[in-house]
N, C-alpha and C positions, 0 to 999 in steps of 0.2 A: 186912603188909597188914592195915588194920583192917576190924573182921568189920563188915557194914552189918546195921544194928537195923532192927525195924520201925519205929520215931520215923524215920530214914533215906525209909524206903517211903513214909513219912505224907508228910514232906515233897517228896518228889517225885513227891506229889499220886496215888500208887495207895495204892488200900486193901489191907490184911496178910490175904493168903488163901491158904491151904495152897497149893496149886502157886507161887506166889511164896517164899514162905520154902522149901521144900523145894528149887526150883530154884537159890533164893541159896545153900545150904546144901550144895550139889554143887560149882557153880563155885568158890564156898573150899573146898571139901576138897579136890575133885578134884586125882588126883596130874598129870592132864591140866590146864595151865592154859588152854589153849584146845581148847574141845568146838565141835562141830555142832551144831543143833538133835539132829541125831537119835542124835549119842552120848548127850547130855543126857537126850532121850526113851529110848533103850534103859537106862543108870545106871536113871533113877526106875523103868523097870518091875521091872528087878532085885534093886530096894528095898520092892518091893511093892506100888509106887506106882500109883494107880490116875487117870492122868493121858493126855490123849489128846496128840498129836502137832500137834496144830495150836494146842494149847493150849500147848504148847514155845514155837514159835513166835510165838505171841501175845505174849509172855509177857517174849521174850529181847527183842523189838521194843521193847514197851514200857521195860524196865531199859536197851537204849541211848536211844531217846527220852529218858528219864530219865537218863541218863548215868551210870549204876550199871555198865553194862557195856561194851565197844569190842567194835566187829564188826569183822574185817580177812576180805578176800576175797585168796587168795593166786592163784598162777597155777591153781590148779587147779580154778579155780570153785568151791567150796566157800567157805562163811561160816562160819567160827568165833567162838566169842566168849570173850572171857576177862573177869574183873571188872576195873573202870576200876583204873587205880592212880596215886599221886599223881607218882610221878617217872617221864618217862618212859624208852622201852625201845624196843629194834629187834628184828630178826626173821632169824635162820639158818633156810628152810624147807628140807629135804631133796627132793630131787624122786624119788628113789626110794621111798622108805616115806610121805614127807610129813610128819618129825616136825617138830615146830619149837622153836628154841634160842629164849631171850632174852635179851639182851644189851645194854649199854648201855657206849660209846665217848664220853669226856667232847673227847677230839681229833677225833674224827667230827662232834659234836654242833658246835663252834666252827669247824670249816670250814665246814659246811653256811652258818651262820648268817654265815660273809664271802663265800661264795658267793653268798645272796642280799643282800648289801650291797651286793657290786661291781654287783648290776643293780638298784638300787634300788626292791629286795624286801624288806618287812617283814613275816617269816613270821608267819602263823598258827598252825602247825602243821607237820609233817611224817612223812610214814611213811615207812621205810627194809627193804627184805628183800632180801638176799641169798640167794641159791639156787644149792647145790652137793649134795655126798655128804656124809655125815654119817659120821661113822667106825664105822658095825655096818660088820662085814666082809659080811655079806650084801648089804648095796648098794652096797660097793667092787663086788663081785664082778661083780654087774649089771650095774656102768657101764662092766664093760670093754668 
């Protein structure tokens, strides 16, 4: 994944201003590739960061507006966002802890795409999540 510059920021017309770069600079490190607003907001405070919560929010809006970053809403209400990336990817969501896998099925992707042929659909896009247990033995354990 290439790191986005502020030349990056320029061009998708926001100005380079500390809670910007600080927030890009979590979502690529973070060993989480998909945060909340308010994991995001909790990280910057632990970094010392002196950034308010709606300013998160503001903030993440803007970089998908800009398409710096993808919001996906899974079943559990919750908006995560991870940084856009160039090839796409699908989504294992755990329904017990809520971690989420990403994956990408090159045989998935080419049926989707004759599935909408035979209805004479030419996709724009698509999101794909499947939701099961994830192998911690603590949410085996749960789902018994």
């Amino acid at each position: 994944m290439a790191s986005i510059t502020n030349q990056d920021l320029r061009k998708a017309g926001l100005k380079v201003t500390l809670p910007r770069i600080k927030i890009l600079e979590l979502l690529e490190s973070a060993e989480l590739h998909h945060m909340s607003a308010e994991e995001v907001y909790k990280a910057l405070i632990e970094q010392g960061e002196d950034v308010g919560l709606a300013t998160v929010y503001r903030v993440l809006t803007q970089f998908e507006q800009a398409g710096i970053v993808e919001r996906h809403n899974f079943e559990n209400n919750l908006s995560v966002f991870e940084i856009a990336q160039a090839k796409h990817h699908d989504h294992l969501v755990c329904d017990v802890c809520g971690s989420i896998i990403e994956f990408h099925n090159d045989i998935i992707e080419s049926e989707q795409l004759k599935v909408a042929a035979e209805h004479g659909f030419k996709l724009s896009g698509h999101s794909l999540v499947l939701y099961g247990i994830c192998n911690n033995q603590a949410c085996r354990d749960s789902a018994k």
